[in-house]
MOPAC internal coordinates of N, CA, C and O (Angstrom, degrees):
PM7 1SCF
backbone

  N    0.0000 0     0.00 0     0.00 0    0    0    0
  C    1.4724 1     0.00 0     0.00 0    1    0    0
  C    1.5325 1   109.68 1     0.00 0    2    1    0
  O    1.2310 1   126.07 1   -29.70 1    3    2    1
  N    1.4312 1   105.94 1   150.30 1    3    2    1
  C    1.6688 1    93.69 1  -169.82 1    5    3    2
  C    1.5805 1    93.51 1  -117.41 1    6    5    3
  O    1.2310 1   133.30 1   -59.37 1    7    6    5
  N    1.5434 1    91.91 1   120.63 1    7    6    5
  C    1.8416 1    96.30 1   165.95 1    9    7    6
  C    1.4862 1   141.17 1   -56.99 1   10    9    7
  O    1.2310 1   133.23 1   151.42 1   11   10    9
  N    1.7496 1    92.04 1   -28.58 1   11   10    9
  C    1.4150 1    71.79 1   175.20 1   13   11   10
  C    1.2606 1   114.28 1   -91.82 1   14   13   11
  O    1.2310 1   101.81 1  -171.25 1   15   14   13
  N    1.0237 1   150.81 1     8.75 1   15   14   13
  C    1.8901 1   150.88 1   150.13 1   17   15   14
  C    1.7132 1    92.41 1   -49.50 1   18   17   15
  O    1.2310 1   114.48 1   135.52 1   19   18   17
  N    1.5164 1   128.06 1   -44.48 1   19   18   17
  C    1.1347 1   106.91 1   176.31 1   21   19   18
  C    1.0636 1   127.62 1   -63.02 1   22   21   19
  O    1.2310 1   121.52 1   126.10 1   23   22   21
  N    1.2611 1   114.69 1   -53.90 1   23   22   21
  C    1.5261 1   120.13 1   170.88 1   25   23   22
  C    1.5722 1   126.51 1   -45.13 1   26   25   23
  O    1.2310 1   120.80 1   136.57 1   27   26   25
  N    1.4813 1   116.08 1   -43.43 1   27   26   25
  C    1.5866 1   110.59 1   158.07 1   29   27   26
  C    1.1759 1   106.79 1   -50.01 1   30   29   27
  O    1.2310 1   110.08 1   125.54 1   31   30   29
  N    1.5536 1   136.23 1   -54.46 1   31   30   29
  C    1.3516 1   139.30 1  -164.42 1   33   31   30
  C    1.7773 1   104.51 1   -50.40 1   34   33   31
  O    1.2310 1   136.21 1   137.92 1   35   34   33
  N    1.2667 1    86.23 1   -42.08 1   35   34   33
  C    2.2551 1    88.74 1  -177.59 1   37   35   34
  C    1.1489 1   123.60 1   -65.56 1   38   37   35
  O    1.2310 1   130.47 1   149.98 1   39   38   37
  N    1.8923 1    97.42 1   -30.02 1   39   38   37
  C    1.3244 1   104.20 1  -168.72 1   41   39   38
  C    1.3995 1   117.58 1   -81.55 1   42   41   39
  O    1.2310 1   123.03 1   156.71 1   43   42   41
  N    1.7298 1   111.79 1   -23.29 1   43   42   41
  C    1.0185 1   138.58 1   177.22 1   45   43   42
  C    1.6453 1   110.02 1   -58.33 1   46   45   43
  O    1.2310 1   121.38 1   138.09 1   47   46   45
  N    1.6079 1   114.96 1   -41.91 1   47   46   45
  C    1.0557 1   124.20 1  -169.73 1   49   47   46
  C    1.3400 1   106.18 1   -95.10 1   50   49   47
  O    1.2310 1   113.33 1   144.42 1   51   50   49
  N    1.1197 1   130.21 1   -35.58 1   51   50   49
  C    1.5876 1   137.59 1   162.52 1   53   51   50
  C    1.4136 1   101.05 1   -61.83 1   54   53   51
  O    1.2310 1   102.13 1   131.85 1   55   54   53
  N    1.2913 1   150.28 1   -48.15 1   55   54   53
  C    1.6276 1   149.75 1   158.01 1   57   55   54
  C    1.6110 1   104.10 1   -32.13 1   58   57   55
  O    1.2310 1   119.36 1   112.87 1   59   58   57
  N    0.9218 1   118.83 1   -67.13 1   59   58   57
  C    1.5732 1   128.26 1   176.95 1   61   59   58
  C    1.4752 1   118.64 1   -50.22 1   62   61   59
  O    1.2310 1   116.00 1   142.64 1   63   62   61
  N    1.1650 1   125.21 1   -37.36 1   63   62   61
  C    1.2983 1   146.30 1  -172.11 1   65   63   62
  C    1.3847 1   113.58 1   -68.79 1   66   65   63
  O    1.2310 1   128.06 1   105.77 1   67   66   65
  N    1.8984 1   102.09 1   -74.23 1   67   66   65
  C    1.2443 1    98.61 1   168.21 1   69   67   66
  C    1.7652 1   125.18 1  -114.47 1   70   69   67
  O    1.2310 1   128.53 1  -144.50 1   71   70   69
  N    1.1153 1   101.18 1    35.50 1   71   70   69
  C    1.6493 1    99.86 1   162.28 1   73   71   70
  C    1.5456 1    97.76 1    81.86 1   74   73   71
  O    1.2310 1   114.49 1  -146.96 1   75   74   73
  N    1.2700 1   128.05 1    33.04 1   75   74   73
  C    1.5722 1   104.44 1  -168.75 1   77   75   74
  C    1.6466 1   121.18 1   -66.19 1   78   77   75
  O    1.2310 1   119.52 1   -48.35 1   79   78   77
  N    1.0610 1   118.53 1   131.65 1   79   78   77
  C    1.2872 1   115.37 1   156.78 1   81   79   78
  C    1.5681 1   135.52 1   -37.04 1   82   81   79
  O    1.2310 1   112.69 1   -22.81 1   83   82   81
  N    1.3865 1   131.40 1   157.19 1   83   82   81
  C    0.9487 1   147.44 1   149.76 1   85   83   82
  C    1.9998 1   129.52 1   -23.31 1   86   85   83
  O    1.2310 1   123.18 1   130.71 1   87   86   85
  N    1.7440 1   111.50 1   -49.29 1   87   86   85
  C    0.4859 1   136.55 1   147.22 1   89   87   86
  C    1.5654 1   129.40 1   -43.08 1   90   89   87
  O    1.2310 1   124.09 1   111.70 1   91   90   89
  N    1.1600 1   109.77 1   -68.30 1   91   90   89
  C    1.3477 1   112.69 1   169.49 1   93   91   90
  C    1.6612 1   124.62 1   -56.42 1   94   93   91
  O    1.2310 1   123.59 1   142.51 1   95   94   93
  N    1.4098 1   110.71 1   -37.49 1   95   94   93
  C    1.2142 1   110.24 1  -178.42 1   97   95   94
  C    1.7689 1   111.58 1   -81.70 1   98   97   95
  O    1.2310 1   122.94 1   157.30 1   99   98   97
  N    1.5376 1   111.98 1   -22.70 1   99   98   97
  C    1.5853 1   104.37 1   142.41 1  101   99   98
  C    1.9415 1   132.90 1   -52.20 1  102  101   99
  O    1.2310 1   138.11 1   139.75 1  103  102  101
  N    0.8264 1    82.51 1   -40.25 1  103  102  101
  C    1.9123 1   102.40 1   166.26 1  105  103  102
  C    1.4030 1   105.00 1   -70.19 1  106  105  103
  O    1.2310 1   117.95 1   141.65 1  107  106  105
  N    0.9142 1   121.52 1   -38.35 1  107  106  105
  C    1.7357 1   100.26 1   171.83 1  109  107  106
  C    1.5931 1   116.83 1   -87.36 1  110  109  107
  O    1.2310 1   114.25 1   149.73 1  111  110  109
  N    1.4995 1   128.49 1   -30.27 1  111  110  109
  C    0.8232 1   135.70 1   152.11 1  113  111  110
  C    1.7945 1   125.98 1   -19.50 1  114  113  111
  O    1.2310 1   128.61 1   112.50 1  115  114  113
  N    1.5850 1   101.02 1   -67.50 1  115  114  113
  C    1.0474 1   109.37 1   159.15 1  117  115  114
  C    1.7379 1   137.99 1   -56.20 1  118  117  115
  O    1.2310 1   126.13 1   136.59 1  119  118  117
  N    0.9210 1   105.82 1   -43.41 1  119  118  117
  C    1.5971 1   131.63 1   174.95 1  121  119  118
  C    1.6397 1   105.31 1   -71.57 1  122  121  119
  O    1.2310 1   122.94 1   130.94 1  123  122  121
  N    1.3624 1   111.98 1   -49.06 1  123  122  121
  C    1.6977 1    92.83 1   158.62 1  125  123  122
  C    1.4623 1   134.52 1   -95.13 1  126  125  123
  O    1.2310 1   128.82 1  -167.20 1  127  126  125
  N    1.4460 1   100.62 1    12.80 1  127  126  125
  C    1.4497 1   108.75 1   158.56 1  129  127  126
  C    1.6640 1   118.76 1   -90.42 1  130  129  127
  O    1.2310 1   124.48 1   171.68 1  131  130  129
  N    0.7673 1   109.01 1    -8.32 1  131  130  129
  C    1.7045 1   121.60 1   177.16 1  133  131  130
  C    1.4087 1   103.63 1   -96.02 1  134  133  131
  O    1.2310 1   114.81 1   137.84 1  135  134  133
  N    1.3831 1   127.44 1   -42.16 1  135  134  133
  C    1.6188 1   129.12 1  -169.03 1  137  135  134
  C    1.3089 1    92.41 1   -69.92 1  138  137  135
  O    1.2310 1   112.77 1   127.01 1  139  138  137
  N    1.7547 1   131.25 1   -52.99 1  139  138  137
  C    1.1532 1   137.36 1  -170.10 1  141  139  138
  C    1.5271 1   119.60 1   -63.68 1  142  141  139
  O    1.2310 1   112.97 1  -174.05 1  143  142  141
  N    1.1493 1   130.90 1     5.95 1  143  142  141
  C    1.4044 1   151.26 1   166.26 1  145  143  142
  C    1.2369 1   132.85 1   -61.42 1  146  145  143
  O    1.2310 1   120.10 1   180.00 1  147  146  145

């Protein structure tokens, strides 16, 4: 199983949840480009 499809999936659902900004979803961007390293 591949995690990170989960993790979009959370983030997707955590996005929905609380309204995230633009910003933030640059911040994860980054943060799972560094984990993915």
């Amino acid at each position: 199983m591949d995690t990170t499809s989960i993790e979009v999936q959370m983030f997707i659902i955590s996005g929905q949840l609380g309204n995230l900004s633009l910003k933030n979803f640059a911040k994860l961007q980054i943060l799972q480009a560094l984990f993915t390293v």
